[in-house]
C-alpha positions as CSV (number, residue, x, y, z in Angstrom):
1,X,-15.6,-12.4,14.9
2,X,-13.0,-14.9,13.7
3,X,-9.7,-15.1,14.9
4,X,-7.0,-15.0,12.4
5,X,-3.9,-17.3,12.4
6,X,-0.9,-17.6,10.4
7,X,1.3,-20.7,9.5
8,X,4.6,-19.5,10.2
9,X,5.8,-19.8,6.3
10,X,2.9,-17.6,5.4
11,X,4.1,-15.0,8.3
12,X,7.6,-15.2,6.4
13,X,6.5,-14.9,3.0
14,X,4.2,-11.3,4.0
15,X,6.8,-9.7,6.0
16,X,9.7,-10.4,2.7
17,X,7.1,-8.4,0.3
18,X,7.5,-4.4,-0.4
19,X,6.2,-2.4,3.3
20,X,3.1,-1.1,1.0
21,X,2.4,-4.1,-0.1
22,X,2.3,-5.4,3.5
23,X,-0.2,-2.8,4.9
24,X,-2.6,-3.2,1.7
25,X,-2.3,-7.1,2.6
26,X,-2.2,-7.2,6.5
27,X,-6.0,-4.7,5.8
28,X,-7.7,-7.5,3.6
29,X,-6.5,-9.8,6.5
30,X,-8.0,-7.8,9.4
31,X,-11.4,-7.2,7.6
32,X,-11.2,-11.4,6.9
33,X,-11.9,-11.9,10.6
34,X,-15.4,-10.4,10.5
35,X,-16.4,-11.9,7.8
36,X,-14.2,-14.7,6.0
37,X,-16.2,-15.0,2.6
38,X,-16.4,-11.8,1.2
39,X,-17.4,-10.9,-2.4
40,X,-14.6,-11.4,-4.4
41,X,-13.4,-15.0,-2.9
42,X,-12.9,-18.1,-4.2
43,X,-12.8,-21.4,-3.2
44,X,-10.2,-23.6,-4.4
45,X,-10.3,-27.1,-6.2
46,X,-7.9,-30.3,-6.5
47,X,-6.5,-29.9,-2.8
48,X,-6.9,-32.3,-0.4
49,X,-8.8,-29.9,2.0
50,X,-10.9,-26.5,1.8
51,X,-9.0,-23.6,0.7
52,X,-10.0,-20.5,-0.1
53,X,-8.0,-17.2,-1.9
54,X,-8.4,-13.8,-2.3
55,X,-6.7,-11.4,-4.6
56,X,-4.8,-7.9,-3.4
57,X,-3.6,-6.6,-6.4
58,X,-1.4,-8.6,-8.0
59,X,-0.6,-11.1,-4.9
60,X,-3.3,-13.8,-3.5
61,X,-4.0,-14.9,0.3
62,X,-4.8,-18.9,0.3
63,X,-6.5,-19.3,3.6
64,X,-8.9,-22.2,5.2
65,X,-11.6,-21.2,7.5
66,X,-12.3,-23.3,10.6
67,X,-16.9,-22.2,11.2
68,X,-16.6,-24.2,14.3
69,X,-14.0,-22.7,16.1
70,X,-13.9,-19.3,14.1
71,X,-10.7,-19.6,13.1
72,X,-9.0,-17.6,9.9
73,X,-5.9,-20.0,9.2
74,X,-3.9,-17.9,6.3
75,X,-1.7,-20.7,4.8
76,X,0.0,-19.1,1.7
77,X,0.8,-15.2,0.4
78,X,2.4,-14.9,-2.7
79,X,2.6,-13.5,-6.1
80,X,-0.1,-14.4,-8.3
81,X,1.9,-16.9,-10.6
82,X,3.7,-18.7,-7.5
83,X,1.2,-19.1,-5.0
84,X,-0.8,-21.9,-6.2
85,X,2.7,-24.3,-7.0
């Protein structure tokens, strides 16, 4: 199991979004620390490190996963058209 960590921006942006929203979200995240790549997940290009998202509804999680200390690291949660600026 991976454990699953949150920059402290990406903490504030999930807990302003709707209380529904935030359960449906905070679920993806939980099932993220068994198994980090599941179907559905991309991995992002033109950043300077390895990113990865995932879509819940119409908002994304941009995450990086750390396979040598199985670490989740969620970095970004955010509408679909505002997460990747």
């Amino acid at each position: 199991m991976y454990a699953v960590t949150f920059k402290e921006s990406a903490r504030r942006e999930l807990y302003a979004l709707p209380a529904k929203t935030i359960v449906r979200i905070t679920t993806v995240i939980d099932r993220l620390a068994a198994n980090p790549r599941p179907r559905g997940v991309l991995k992002l290009k033109g950043t300077g490190e390895t990113l990865w998202r995932i879509r819940v509804g119409d908002y994304r999680i941009v995450y990086a996963i750390e396979d040598s200390v199985l670490v989740v690291n969620v970095r970004r949660i955010g509408d679909r058209k505002d997460v990747y600026e």
